[in-house]
LORORO-948304 format. One record per residue (C-alpha): residue number from 1; x, y, z. Coordinates in Angstrom, 1 decimal. Layout:
BEGIN
+-----+--------+--------+--------+
: seq :      x :      y :      z :
+-----+--------+--------+--------+
: NUM :      X :      Y :      Z :
...
+-----+--------+--------+--------+
***
This chain:
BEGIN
+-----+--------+--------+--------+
: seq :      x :      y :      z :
+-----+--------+--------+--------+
:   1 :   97.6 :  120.5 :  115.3 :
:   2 :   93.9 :  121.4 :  116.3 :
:   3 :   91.3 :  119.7 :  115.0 :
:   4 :   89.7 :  122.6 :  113.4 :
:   5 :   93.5 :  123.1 :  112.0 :
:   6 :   93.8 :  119.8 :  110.3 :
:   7 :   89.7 :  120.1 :  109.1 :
:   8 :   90.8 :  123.1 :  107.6 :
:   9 :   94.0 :  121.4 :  105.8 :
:  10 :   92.1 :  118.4 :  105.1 :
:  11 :   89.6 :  120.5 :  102.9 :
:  12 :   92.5 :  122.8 :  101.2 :
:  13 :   94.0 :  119.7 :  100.0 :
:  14 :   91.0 :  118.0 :   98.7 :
:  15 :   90.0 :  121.2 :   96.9 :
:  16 :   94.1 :  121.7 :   95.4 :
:  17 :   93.6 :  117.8 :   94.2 :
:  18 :   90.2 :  118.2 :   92.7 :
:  19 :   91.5 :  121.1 :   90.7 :
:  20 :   94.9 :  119.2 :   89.7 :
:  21 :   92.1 :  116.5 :   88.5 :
:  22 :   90.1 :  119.3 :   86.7 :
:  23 :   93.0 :  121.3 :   84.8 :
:  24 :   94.6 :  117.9 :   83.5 :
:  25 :   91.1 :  116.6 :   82.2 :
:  26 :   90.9 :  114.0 :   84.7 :
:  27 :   87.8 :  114.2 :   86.3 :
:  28 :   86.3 :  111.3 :   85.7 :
:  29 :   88.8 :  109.3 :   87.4 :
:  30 :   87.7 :  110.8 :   90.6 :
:  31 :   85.2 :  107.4 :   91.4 :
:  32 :   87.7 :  105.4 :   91.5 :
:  33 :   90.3 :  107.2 :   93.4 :
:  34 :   87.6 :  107.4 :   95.8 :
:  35 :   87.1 :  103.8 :   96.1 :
:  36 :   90.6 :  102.8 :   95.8 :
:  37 :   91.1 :  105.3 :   98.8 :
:  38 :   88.1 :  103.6 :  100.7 :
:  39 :   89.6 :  100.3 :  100.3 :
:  40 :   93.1 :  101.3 :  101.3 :
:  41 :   91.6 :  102.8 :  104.5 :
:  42 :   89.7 :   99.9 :  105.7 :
:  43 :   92.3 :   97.4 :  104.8 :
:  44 :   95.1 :   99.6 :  106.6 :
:  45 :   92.6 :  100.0 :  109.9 :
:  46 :   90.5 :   96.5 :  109.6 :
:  47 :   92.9 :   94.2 :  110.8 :
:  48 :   91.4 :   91.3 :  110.3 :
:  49 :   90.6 :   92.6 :  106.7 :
:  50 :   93.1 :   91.2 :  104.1 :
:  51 :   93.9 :   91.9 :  100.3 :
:  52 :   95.4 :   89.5 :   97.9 :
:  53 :   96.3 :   90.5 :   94.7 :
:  54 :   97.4 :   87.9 :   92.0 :
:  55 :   98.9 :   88.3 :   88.6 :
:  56 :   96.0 :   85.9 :   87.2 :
:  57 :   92.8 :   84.8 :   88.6 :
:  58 :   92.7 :   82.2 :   91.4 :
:  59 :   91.1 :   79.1 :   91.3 :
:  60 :   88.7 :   78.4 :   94.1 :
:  61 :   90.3 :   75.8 :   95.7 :
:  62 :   93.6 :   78.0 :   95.6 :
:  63 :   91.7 :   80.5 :   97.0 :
:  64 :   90.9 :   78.8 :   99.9 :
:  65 :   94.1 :   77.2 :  100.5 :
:  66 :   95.8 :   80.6 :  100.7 :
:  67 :   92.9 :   82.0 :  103.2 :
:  68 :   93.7 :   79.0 :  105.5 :
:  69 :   97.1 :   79.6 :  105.4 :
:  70 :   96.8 :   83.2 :  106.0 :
:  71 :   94.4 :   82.6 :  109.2 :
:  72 :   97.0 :   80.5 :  110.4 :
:  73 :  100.3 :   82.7 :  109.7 :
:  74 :   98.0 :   85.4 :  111.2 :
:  75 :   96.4 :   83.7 :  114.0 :
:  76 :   93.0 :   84.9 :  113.5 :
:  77 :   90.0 :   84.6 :  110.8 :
:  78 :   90.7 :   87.4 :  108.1 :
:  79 :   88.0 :   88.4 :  105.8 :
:  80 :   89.8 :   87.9 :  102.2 :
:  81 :   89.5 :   90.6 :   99.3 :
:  82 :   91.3 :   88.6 :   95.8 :
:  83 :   91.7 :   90.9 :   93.1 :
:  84 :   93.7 :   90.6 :   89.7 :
:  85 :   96.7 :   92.9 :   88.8 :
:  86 :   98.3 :   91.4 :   85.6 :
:  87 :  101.5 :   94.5 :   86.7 :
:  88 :  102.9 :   91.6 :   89.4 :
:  89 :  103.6 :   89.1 :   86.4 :
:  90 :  103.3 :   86.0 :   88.3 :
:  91 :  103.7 :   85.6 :   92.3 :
:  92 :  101.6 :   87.2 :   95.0 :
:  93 :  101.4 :   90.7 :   97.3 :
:  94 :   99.2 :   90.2 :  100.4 :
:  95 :   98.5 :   93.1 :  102.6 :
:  96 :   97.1 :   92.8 :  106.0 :
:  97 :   96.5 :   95.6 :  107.8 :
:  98 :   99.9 :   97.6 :  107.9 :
:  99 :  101.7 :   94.2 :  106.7 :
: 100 :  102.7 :   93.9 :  103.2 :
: 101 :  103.9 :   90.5 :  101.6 :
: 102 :  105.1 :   91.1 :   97.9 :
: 103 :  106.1 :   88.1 :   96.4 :
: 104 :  105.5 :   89.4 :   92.8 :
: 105 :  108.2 :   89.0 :   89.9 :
: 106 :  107.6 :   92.5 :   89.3 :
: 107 :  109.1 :   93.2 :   92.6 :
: 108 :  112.0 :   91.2 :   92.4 :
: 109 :  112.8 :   92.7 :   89.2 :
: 110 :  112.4 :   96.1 :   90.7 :
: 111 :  115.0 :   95.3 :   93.3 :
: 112 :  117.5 :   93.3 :   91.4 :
: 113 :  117.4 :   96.6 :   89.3 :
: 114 :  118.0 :   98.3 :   92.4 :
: 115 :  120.7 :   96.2 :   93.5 :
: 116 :  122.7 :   97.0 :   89.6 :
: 117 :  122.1 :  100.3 :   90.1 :
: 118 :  119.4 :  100.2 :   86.5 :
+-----+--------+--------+--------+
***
């Protein structure tokens, strides 16, 4: 596809989500899709940018534990991102560029489901 091809489709789409957003009164969610979809991009292209999410808040001295262990498993210094999602339960999902390590509850649950067929 062209480049002015895919400018073209880029712009279409953005214009057929804005309006989705518009007719279901969701404007004002728009902000943070638009960070959300910044921070996606440069964790997925930064590879030496990582994100930890954690079902609570992690103590400073966990924090760094787990950054020292992730430079190591990695092999390289990683700038760290920590952020809260109380979804996961309990556990950990790290995601490093286009690496994803989900040790959540909530994702074991989700695949034991998937295992019994629930």
């Amino acid at each position: 596809m062209s480049q002015a091809a895919t400018t073209f489709t880029a712009k279409r789409l953005t214009r057929g989500f804005i309006s989705f957003l518009n007719k279901n009164d969701q404007l004002s969610l728009l902000p943070q899709i638009a960070q959300e979809t910044s921070r996606q991009s440069r964790t997925t292209l930064d590879p030496n940018l990582a994100q930890v999410e954690s079902a609570v808040n992690l103590t400073p001295e966990q924090q760094q534990a787990l950054s020292l262990s992730l430079n190591h498993l990695f092999g390289r210094n990683l700038s760290i991102s920590f952020r809260v999602d109380p979804q996961l339960i309990a556990g950990l999902k790290i995601k490093v560029a286009d690496q994803v390590i989900d040790q959540s509850l909530f994702m074991q649950i989700n695949q034991l489901g998937l295992k019994l067929n629930l």
